[in-house]
SEMI-487648 format. One record per residue (C-alpha): x negated, y negated, z; residue number from 0; residue in three letters; chain. Coordinates in pm, whole numbers, plus 32768, in hexadecimal, padded with zeros to 4 digits. Layout:
% SEMI-487648
- px|py|pz|n|res|chain
- X|Y|Z|NUM|ALA|A
...
% end
This chain:
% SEMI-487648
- px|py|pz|n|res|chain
- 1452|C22C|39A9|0|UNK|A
- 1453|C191|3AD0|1|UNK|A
- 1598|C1F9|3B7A|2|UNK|A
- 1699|C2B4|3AD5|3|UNK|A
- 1852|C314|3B44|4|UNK|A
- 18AB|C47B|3B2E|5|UNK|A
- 1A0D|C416|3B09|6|UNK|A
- 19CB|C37C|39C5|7|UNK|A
- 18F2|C4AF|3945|8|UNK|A
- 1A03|C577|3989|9|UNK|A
- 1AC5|C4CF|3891|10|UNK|A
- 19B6|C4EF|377E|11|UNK|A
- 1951|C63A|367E|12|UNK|A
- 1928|C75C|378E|13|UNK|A
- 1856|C812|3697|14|UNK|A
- 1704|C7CD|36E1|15|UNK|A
- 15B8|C86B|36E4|16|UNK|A
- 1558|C92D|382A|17|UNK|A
- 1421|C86F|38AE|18|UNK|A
- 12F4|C938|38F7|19|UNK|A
- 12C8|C988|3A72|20|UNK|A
- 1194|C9B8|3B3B|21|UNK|A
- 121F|CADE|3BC2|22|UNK|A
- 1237|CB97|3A90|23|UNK|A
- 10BE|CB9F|3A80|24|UNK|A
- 10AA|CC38|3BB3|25|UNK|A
- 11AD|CD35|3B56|26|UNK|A
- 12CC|CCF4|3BDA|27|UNK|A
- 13D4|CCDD|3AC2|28|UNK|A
- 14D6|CC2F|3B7D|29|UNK|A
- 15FD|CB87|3AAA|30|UNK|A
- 16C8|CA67|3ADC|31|UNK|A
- 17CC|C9E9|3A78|32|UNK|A
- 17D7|C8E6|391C|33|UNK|A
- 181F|C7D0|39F0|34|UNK|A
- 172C|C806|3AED|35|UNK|A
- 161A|C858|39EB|36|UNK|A
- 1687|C72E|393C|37|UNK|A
- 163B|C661|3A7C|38|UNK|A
- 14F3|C6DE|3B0B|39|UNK|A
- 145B|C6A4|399E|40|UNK|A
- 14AA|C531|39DF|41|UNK|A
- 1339|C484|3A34|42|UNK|A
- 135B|C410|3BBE|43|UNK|A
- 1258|C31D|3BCA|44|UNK|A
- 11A9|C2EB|3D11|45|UNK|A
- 1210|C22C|3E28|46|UNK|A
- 11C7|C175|3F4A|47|UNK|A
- 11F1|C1B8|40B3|48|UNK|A
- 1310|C095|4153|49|UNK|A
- 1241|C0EC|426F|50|UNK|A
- 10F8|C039|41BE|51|UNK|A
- 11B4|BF49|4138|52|UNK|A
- 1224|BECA|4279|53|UNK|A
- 10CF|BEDE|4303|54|UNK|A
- 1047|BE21|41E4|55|UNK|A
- 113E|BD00|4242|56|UNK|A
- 10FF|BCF3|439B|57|UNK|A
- 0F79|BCD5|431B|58|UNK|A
- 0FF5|BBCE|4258|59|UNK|A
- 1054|BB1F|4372|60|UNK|A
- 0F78|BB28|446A|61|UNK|A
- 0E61|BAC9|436D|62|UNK|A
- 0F2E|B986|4312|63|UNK|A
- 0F5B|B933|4484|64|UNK|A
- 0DC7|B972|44BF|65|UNK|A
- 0D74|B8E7|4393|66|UNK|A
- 0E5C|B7AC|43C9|67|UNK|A
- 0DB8|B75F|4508|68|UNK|A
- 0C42|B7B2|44A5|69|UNK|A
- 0C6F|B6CF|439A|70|UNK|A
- 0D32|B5AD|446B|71|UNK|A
- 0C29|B5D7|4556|72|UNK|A
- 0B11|B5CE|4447|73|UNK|A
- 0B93|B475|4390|74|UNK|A
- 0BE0|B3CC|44A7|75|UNK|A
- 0B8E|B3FD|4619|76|UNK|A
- 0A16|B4B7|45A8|77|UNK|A
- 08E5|B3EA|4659|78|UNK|A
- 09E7|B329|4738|79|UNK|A
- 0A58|B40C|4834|80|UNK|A
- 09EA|B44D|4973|81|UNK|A
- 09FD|B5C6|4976|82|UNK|A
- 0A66|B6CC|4831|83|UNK|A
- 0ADD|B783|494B|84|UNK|A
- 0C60|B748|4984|85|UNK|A
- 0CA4|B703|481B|86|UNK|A
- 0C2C|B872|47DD|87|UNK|A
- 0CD5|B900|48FB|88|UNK|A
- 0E48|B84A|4875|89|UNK|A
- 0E00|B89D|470B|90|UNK|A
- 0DD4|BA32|4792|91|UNK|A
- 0F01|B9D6|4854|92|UNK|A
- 0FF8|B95F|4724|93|UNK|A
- 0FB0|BA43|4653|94|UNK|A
- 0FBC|BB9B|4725|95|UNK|A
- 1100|BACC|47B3|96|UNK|A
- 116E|BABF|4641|97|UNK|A
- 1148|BC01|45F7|98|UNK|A
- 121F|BC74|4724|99|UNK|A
- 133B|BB5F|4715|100|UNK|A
- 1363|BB85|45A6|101|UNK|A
- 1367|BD25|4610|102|UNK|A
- 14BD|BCC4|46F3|103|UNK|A
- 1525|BBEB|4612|104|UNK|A
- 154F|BD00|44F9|105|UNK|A
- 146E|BC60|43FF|106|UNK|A
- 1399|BD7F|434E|107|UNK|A
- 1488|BE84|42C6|108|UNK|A
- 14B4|BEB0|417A|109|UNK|A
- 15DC|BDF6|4147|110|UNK|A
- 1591|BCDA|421B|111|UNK|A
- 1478|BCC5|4128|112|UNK|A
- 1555|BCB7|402B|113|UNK|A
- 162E|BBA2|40BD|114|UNK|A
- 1551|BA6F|40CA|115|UNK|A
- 1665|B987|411B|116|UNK|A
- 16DE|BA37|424C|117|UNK|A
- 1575|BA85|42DC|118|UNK|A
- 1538|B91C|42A3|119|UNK|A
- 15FF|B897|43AA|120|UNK|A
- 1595|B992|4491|121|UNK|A
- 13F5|B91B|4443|122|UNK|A
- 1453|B7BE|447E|123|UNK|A
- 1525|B845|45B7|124|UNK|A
- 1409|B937|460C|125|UNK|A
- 1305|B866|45F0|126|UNK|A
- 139F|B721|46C8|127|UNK|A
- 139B|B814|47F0|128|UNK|A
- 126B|B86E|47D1|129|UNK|A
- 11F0|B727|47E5|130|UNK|A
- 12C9|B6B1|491D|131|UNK|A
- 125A|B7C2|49B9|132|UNK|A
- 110E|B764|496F|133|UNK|A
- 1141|B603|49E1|134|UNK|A
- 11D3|B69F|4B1B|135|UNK|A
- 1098|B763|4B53|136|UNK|A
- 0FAC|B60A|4B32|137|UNK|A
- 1088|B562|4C2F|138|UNK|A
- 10AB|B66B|4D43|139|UNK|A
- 0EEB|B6C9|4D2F|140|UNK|A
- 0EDB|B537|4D01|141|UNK|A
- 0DE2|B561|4BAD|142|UNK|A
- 0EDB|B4AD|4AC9|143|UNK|A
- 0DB2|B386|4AEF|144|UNK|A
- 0CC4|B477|4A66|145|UNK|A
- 0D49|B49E|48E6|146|UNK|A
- 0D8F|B3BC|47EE|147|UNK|A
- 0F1A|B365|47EE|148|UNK|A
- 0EE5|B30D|4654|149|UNK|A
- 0E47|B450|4626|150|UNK|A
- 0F71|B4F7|46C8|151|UNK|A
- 1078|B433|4623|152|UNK|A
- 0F8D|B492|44C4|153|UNK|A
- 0F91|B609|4535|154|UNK|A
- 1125|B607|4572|155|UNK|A
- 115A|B54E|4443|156|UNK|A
- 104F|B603|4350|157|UNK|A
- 10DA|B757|43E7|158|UNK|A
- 122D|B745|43A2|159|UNK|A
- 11D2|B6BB|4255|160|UNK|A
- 10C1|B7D6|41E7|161|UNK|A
- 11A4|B8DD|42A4|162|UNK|A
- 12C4|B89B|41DB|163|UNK|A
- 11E7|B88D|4093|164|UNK|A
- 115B|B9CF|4109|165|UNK|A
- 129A|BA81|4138|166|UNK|A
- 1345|BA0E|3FC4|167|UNK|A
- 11ED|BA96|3F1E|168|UNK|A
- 1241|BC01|3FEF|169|UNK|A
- 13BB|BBEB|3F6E|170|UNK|A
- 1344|BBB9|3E28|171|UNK|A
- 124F|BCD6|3E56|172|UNK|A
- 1369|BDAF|3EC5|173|UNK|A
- 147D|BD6C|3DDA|174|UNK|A
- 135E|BDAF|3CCD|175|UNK|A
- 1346|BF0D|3D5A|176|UNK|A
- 148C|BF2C|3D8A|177|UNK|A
- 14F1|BF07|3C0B|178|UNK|A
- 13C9|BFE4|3BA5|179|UNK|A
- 1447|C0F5|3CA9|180|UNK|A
- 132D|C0FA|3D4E|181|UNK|A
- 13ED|C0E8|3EBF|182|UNK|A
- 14DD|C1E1|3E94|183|UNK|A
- 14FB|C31E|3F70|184|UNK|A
- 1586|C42C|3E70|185|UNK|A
- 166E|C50D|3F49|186|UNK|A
- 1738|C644|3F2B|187|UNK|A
- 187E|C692|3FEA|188|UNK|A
- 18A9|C7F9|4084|189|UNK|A
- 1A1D|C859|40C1|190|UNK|A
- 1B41|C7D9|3FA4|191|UNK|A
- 1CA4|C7A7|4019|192|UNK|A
- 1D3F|C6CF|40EE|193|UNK|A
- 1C52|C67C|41E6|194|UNK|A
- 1B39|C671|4092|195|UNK|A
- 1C07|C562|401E|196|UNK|A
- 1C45|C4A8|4150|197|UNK|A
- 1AC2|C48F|417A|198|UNK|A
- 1A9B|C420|400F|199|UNK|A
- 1B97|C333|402D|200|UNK|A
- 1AFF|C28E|4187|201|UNK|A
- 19A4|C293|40E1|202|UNK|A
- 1A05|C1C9|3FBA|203|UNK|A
- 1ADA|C0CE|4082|204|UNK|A
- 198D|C04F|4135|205|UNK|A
- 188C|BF81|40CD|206|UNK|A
- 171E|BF85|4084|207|UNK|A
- 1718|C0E4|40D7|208|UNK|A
- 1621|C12A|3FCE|209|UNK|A
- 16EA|C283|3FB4|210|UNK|A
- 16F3|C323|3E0A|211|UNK|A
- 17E3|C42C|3E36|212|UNK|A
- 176B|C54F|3D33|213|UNK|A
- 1896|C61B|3D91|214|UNK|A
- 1915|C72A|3E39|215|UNK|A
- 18BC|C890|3EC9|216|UNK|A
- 1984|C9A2|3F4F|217|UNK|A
- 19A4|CB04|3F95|218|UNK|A
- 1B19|CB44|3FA7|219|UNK|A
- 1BCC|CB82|3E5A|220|UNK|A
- 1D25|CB60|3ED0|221|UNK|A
- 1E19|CA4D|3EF7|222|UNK|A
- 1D6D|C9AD|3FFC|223|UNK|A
- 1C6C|C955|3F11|224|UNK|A
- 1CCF|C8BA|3DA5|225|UNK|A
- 1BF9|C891|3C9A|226|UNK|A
- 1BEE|C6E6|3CCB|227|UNK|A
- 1BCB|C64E|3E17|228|UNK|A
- 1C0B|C4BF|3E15|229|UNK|A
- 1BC5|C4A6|3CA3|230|UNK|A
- 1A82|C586|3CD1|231|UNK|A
- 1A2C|C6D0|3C4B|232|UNK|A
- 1A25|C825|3CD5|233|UNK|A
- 18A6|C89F|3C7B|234|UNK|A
- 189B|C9D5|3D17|235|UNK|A
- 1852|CA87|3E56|236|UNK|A
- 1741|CA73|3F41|237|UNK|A
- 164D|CB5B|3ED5|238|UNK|A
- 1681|CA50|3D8A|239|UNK|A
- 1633|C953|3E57|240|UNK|A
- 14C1|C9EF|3EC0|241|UNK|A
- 149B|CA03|3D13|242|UNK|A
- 1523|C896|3CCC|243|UNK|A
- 1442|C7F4|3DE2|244|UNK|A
- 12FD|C8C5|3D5C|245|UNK|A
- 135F|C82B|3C03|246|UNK|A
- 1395|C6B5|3C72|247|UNK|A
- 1362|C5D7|3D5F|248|UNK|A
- 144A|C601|3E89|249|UNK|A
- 1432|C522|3FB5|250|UNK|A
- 1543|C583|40B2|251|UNK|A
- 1666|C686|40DC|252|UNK|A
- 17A1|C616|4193|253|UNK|A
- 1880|C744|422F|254|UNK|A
- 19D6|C71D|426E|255|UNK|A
- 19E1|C85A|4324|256|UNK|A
- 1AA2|C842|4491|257|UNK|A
- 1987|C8B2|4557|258|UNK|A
- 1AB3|C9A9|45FD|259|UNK|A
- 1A21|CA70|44A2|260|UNK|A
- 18FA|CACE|4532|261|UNK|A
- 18E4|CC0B|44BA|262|UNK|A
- 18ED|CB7A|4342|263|UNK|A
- 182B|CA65|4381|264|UNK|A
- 16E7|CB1E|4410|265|UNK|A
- 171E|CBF3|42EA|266|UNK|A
- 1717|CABE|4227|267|UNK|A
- 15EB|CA38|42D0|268|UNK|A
- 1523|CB62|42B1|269|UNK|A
- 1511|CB1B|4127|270|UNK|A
- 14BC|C9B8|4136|271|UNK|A
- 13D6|C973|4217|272|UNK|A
- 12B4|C9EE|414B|273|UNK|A
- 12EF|C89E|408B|274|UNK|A
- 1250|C755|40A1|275|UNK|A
- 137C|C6AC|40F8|276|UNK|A
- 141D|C5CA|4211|277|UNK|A
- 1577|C6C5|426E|278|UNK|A
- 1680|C61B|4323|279|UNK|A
- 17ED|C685|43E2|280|UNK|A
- 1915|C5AB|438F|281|UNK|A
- 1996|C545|44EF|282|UNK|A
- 1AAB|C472|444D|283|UNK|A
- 1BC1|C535|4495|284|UNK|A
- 1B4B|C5F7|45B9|285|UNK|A
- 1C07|C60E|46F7|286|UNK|A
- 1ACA|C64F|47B3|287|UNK|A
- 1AA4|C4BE|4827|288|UNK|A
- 18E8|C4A6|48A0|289|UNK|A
- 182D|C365|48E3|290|UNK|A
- 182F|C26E|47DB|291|UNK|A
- 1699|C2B5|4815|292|UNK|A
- 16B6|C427|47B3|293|UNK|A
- 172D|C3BF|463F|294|UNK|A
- 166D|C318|451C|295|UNK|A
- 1771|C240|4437|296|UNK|A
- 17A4|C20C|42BF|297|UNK|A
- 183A|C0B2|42FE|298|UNK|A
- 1948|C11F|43F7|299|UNK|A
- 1949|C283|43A8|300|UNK|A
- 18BF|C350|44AB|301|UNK|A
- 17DF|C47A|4466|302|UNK|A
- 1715|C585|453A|303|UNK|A
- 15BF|C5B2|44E7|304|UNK|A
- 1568|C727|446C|305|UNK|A
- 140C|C751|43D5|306|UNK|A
- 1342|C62B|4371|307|UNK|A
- 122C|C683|422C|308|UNK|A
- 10E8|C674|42E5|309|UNK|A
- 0FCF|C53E|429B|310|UNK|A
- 10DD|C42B|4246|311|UNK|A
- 10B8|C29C|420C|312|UNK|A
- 0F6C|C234|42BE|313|UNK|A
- 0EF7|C395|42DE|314|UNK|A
- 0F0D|C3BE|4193|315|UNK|A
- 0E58|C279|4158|316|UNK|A
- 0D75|C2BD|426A|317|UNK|A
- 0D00|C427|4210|318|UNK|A
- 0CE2|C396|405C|319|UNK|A
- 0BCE|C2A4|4101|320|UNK|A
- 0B32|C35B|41A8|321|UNK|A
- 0B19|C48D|40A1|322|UNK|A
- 0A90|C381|3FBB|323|UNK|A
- 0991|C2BD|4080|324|UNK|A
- 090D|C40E|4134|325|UNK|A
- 0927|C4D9|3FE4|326|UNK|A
- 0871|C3B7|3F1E|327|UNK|A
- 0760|C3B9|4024|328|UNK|A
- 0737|C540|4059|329|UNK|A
- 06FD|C545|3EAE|330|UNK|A
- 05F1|C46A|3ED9|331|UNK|A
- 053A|C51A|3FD2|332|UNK|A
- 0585|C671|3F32|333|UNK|A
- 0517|C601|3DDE|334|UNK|A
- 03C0|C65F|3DF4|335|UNK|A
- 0448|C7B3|3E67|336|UNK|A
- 0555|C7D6|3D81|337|UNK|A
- 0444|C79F|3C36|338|UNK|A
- 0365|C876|3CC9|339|UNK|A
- 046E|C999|3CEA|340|UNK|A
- 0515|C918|3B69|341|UNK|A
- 0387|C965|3ABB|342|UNK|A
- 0379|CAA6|3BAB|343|UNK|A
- 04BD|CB5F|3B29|344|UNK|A
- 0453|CAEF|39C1|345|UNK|A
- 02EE|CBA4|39D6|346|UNK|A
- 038A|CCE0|3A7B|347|UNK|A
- 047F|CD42|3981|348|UNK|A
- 0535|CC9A|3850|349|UNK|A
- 0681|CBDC|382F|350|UNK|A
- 06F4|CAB6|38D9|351|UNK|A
- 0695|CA30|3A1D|352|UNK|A
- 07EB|C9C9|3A79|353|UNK|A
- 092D|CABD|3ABE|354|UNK|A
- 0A7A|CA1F|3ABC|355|UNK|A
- 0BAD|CAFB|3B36|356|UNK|A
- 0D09|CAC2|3B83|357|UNK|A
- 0D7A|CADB|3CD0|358|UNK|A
- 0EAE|CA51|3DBA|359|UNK|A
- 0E9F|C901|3E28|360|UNK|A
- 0F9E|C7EE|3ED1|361|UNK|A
- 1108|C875|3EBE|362|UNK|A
- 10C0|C988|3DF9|363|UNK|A
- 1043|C8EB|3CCB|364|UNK|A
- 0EF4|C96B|3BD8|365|UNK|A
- 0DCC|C8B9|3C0C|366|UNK|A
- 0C5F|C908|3B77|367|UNK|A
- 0B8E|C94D|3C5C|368|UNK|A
- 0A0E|C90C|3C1F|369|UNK|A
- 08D7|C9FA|3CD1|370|UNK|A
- 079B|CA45|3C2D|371|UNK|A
- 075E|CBAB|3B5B|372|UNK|A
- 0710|CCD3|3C52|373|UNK|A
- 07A6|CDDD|3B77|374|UNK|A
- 06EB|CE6A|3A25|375|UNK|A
- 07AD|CDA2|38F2|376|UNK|A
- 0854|CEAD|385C|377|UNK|A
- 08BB|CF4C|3985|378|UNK|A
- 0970|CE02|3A0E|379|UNK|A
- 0AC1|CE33|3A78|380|UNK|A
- 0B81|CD08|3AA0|381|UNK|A
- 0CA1|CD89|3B1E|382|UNK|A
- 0C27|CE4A|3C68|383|UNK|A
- 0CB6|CF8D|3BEB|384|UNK|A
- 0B8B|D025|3CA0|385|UNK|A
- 0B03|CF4B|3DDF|386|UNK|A
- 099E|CF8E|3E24|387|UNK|A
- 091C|D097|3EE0|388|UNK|A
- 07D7|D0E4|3F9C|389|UNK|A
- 06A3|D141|3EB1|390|UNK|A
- 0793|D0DF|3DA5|391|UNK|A
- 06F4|D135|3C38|392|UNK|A
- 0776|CFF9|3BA1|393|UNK|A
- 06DD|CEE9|3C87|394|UNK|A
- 0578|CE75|3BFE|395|UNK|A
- 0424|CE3B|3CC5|396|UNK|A
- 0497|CCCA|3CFC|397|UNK|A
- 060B|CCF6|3D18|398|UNK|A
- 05BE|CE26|3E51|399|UNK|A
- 04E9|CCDF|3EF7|400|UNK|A
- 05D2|CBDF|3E8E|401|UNK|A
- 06FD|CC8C|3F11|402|UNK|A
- 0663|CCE2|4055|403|UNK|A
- 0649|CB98|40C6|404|UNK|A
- 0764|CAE8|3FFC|405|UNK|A
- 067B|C9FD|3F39|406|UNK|A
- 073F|CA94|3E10|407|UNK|A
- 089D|C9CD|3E79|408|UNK|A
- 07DD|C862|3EA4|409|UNK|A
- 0849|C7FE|3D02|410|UNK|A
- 09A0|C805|3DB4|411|UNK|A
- 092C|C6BA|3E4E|412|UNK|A
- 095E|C625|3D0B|413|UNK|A
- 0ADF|C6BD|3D1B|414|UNK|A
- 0B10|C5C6|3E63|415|UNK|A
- 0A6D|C48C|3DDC|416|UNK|A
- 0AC2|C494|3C71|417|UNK|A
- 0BDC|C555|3C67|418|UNK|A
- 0C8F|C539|3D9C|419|UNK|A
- 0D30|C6A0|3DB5|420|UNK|A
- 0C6F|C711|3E99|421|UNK|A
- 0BF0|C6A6|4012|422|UNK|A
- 0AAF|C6B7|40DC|423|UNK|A
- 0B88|C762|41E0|424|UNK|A
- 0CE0|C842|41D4|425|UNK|A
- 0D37|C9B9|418A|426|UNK|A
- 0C3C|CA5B|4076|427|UNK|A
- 0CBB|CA55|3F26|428|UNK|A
- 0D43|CBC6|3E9A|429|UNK|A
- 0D34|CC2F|3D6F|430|UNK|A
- 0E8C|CC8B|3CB8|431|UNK|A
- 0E8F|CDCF|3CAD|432|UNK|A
- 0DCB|CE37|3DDA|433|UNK|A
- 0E35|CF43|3E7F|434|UNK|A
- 0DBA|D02E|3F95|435|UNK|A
- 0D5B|D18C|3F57|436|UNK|A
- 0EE1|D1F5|3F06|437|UNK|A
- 0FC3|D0BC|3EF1|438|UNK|A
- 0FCD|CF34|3EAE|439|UNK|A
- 0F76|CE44|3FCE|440|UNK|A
- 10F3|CDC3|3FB6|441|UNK|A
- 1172|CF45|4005|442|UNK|A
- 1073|CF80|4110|443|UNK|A
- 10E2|CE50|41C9|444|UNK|A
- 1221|CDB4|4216|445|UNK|A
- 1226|CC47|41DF|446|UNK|A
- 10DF|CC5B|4111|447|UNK|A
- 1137|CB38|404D|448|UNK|A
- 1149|CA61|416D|449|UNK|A
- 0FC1|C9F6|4171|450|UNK|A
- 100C|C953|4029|451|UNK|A
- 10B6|C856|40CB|452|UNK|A
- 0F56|C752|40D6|453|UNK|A
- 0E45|C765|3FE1|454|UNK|A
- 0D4B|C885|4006|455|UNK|A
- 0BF1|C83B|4067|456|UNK|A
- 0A9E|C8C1|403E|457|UNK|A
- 0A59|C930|4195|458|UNK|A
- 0B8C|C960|4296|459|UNK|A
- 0BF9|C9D1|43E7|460|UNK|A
- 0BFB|CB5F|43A4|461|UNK|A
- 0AA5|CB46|430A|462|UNK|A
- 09DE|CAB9|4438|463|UNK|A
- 0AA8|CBB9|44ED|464|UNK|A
- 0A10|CCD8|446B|465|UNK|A
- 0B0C|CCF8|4342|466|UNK|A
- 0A30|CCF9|420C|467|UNK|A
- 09F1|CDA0|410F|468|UNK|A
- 0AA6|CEE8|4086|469|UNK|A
- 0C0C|CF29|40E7|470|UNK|A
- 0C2F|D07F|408B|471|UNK|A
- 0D15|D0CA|418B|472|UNK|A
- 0E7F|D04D|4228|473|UNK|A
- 0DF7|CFD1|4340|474|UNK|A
- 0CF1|CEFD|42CB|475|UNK|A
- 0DF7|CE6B|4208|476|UNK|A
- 0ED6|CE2A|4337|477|UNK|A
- 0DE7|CD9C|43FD|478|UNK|A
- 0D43|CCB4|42F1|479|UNK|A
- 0EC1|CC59|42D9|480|UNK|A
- 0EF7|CBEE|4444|481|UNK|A
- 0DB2|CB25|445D|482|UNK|A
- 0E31|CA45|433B|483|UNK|A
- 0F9F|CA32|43C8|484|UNK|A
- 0EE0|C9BC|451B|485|UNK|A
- 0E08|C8C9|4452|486|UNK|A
- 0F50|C82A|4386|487|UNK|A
- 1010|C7F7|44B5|488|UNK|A
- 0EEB|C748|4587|489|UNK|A
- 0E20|C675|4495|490|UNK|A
- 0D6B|C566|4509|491|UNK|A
- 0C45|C4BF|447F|492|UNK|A
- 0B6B|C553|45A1|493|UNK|A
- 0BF0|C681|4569|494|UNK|A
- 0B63|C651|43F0|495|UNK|A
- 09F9|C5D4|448A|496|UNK|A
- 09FC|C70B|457A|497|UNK|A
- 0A16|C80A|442B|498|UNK|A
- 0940|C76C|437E|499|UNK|A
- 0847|C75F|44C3|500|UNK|A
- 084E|C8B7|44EA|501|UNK|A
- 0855|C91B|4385|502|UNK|A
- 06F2|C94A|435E|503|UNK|A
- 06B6|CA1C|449A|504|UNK|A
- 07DB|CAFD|442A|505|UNK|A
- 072C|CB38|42D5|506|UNK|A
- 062E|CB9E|4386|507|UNK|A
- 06A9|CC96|4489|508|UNK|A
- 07B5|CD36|4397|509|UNK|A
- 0699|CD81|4267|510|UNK|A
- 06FE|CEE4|4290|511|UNK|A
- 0895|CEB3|4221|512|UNK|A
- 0849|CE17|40DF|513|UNK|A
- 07D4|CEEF|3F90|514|UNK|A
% end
């Protein structure tokens, strides 16, 4: 189902079954209501950044403007000119000039990619400037002599030609993904009442916003917030909200809070911004007038930017590349190791080579984490209900080697190229129920939940910081905790290369923190 109306399930049998949360495994038996059960249990496929799909037109682009000229150049004017040189320098000219005219011009968001018809006229516009500017350029360095005047009526012609070809494929692309959902930003509203329906109503008046309105969340039970907001449903409060965003996708959070509420607001804030989502202040009624510059815009709605989930459109890309192209090549060259230490475990004691144990990954949800056998068989305990200590009865001859220099976590190098739930680099996966000596992580902590926000990794911030190993106390806990907040907030890929730089010397000068 690509896209679905909450309006129109509210109209349909209430009585449904309560779909099975995430959270529930981890022990949190958090209830909500029918409708809201009824709408997280709805399959939210996966979708794609606007963000990338703009870039992927402006790619477009620029390769039909090089590719136009190259080609031009190549069937015509190849073996007859003087010098190559000034028809590379104008084809590098037109199309970085493309690329910033069509910018001004308005050309790559998503619904100008929708609209061929109006972005036409603006590529035929676009384009005839560039050219007279580029005819203005010959005449004033006196070079016009110097290039072929039927190449350059070919390139104008052939590029407005190809361009507008190019740009009714991308529509078609995008009204594909439209239809299939795959576009949509699903988004929750935070506040009912008047100014909850003013919002709603503003929101769905513009166009191309992308915006699927799942419904509405509030804290106030009184008049001031009813039980249907613009035709939308009342789904709970905001400590629902954390539950319904663990349990589907979520992708934004509108509140129409006056920011005069601070007091309720921070409150507010405090809850959500352990989640992976973009969180955003309606400005649309404010009285507080800032620079155009200080708001983002749905449309012509104004909005202040809040939180925005870490890693997003080419970061996300970016980092997924990277994981799989370093990954792949750090299996290959382990291999050798990773056999050796596989026939090892299996002389030393019976059972399988291969442990697999639940443990927290992206946003909360269960993913099965793979490391090689360290523990005796029968005395495996794959929920952490006991960490491991020092001199630890349980660990074998191989596991006490294997878990002194980490060789027994390299399987979960198959977990980032095969699976994909896992990364080369981010906070270290924990198991459910780990806990410290007397209470869960989540109690020891506040905010806890907040690393869960990117994929964990194999190796992380806190670790080559001296935080490995057993966290038998509150602090270790805290400060493993802070590292991975500090890593979240200032990812880079250098920052990823750096970890896993120093990975190998940390293993090595922190031998004595892991059992």
């Amino acid at each position: 189902m690509g896209t679905f109306d909450v309006r129109d399930m509210m109209q349909a049998d209430t009585h449904a079954v309560s779909a099975p949360g995430g959270s529930e495994e981890a022990g949190q038996a958090h209830r909500l209501s029918p409708l809201a059960e009824r709408i997280a249990a709805i399959p939210a496929k996966p979708t794609l950044s606007p963000v990338l799909v703009e870039g992927a037109a402006r790619l477009l682009d620029a390769l039909i403007v090089l590719g136009t000229g190259a080609f031009l150049y190549w069937f015509y004017v190849a073996g007859r000119a003087l010098s190559v040189l000034p028809y590379q320098l104008t084809i590098a000219g037109l199309t970085v000039g493309t690329l910033v005219v069509f910018q001004s011009l308005q050309l790559y968001p998503i619904g100008a990619l929708r609209h061929v018809l109006g972005g036409a006229v603006k590529i035929v516009a676009g384009w005839t400037l560039l050219f007279l500017l580029t005819l203005a350029c010959f005449f004033l360095l006196k070079v016009g002599d110097q290039i072929s005047r039927v190449w350059l009526i070919g390139y104008y012609v052939g590029g407005v030609v190809a361009l507008l070809c190019g740009r009714t494929a991308m529509m078609a692309g995008v009204l594909r993904l439209t239809r299939k959902g795959r576009l949509e930003r699903r988004t929750v509203i935070v506040g009912g009442g008047e100014a909850g329906e003013t919002l709603i109503r503003a929101l769905e008046a513009q166009k191309d916003t992308g915006l699927r309105i799942c419904g509405v969340f509030d804290d106030r039970n009184d008049e001031r917030s009813p039980e249907n907001v613009a035709g939308y449903p009342k789904l709970g409060t905001v400590d629902d909200l954390v539950e319904f965003a663990r349990r589907t996708r979520l992708d934004l959070v509108i509140f129409t809070l006056p920011i005069s509420a601070e007091a309720r607001l921070l409150a507010m804030l405090r809850k959500l911004w352990v989640l992976p989502i973009d969180i955003r202040l309606s400005a649309h009624l404010s009285k507080l007038q800032l620079r155009p510059r200080s708001y983002s815009y749905f449309g012509s709605v104004p909005v202040l930017d809040i939180f925005d989930r870490p890693i997003a459109d080419w970061d996300i890309l970016v980092k997924w590349v990277f994981d799989k192209v370093a990954g792949t090549l750090a299996l290959i060259v382990l291999s050798p190791l990773m056999i050796a230490t596989a026939i090892a475990i299996k002389l030393d004691s019976r059972g399988p080579v291969l442990f697999r144990q639940k443990r927290y990954g992206f946003n909360n949800e269960t993913v099965e984490v793979l490391k090689f056998r360290s523990l005796y068989h029968e005395m495996t305990d794959h929920t952490a209900a006991k960490q491991v200590t020092k001199d630890d009865p349980r660990v074998t001859r191989v596991g006490r080697f294997i878990r002194k220099t980490s060789i027994d976590e390299l399987p979960q190098l198959l977990n980032v190229v095969l699976k994909g739930d896992l990364s080369l680099v981010g906070p270290r996966p924990h198991a459910i129920h780990a806990r410290t000596s007397t209470r869960a992580y989540e109690q020891v902590v506040d905010g806890y939940f907040a690393r869960h926000r990117v994929k964990p990794g194999i190796t992380g911030w806190a670790q080559i910081h001296g935080w490995r190993g057993e966290t038998d106390t509150d602090e270790k806990i805290q400060r493993r905790v802070e590292h991975d907040l500090y890593y979240i907030e200032n990812w880079s890929v250098l920052l990823d290369l750096y970890v896993l730089a120093k990975t190998p010397l940390s293993l090595v000068m922190q031998r004595e923190n892991a059992y």
